[in-house]
C-alpha positions in Angstrom: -6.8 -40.0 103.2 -4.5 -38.8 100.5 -3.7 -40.6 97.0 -1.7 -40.3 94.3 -2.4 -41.0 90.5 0.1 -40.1 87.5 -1.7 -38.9 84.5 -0.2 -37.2 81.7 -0.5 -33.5 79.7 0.1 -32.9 76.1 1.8 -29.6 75.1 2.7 -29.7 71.4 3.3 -33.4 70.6 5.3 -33.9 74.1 3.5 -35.3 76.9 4.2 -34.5 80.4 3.5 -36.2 83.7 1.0 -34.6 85.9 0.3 -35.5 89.6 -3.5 -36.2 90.4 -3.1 -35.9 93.7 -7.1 -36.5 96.1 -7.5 -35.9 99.4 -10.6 -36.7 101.3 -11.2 -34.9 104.4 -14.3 -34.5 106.5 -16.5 -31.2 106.8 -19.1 -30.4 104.7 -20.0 -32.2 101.5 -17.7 -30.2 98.8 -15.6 -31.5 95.4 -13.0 -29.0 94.5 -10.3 -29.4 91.3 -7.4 -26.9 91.5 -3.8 -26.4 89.8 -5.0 -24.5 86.8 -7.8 -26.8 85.2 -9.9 -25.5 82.4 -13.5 -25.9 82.0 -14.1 -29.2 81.0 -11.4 -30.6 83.9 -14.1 -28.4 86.3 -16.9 -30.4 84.3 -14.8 -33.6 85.1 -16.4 -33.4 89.2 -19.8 -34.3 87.7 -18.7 -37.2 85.3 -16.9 -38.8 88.0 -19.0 -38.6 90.8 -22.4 -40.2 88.4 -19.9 -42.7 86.9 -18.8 -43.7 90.2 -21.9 -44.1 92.1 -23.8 -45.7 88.8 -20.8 -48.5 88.8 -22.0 -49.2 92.9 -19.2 -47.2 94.5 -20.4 -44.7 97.4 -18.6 -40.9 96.8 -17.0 -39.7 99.6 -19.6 -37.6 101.7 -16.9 -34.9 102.9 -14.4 -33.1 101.2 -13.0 -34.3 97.7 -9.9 -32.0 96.8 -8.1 -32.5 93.8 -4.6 -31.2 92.6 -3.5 -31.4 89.5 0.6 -30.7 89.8 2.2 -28.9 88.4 -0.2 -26.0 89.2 1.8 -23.4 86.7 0.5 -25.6 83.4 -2.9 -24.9 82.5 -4.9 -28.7 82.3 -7.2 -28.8 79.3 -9.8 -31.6 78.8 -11.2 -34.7 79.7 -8.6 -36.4 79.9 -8.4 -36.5 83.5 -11.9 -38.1 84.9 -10.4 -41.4 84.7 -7.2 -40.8 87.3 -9.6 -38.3 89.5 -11.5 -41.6 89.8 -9.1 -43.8 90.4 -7.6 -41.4 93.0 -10.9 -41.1 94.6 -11.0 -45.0 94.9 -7.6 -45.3 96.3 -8.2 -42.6 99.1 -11.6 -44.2 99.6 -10.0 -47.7 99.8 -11.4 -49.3 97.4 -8.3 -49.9 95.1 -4.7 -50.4 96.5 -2.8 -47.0 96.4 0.6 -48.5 95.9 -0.6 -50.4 93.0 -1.5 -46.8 91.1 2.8 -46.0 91.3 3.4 -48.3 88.7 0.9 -46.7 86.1 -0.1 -44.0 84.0 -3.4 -43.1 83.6 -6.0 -40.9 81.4 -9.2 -41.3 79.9 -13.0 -39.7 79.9 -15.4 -40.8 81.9 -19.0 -41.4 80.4 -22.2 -41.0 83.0 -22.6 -44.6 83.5 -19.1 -45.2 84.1 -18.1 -46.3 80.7 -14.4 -45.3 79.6 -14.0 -42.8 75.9 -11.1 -42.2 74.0 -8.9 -39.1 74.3 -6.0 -37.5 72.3 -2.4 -37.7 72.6 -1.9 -41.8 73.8 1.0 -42.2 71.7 3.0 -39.5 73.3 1.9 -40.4 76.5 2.8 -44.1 75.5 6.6 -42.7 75.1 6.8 -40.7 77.8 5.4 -43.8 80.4 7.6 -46.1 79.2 10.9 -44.0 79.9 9.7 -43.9 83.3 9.0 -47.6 83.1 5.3 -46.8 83.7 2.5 -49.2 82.2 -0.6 -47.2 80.6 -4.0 -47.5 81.2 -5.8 -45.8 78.5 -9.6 -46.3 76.9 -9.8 -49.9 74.8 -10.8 -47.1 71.7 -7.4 -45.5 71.8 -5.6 -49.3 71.7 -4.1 -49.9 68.1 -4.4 -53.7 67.2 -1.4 -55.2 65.2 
């Protein structure tokens, strides 16, 4: 199964959308994150797969791929644990995959499946509602009036 989940880069103070596309296929037991991620977007396959199975959701037992799109812009941080997630439970079907088109999505992922704050929300914020996009972001990064 193949999902997809818009999440968003920060290059300067612009943000720009990036496709977290996860496909589960079968073979041997294998999580894989490509399209130029740096080492903590590598680190993200460990956060996700405790904070999924310690909020009751059963990982995938074959292959987990990830692409992060476009693959020429380097992806920097955790930022993207939260849409890897959420595209994992879409291809799994646990969450409806056509819902995910109307968001964007970004967020770190603690061990126990608890959601922390990460930078560059506003400029996200600007860039998801030109497309018409809602935002789901960590509670922490939420400015009350």
């Amino acid at each position: 199964m193949l999902a997809n989940v818009t999440s968003a880069a920060i290059v300067g103070i612009d943000a720009f959308f990036v496709q977290v596309e996860v496909d589960l296929g079968r073979g041997l037991p294998a999580f894989s994150i490509v399209g130029l991620p740096d080492v903590s977007v590598k680190e993200s396959r460990d956060r996700v797969r405790a904070a999924l199975r310690n909020l009751g959701f059963e990982f995938p037992d074959g292959r987990v791929t990830v692409n992060l799109a476009p693959a020429k812009v380097r992806k920097e941080g955790p930022g993207y644990d939260l849409p890897i997630a959420l595209g994992i439970l879409a291809a799994s079907g646990d969450v409806p995959r056509e819902r995910l088109k109307a968001f964007v999505c970004a967020g770190e992922l603690a061990l126990d499946g608890s959601v922390r704050s990460v930078p560059g929300v506003l400029a996200m914020g600007l860039a998801a509602s030109k497309r018409k996009c809602a935002l789901i972001i960590p509670s922490e990064n939420v400015i009350a009036p």
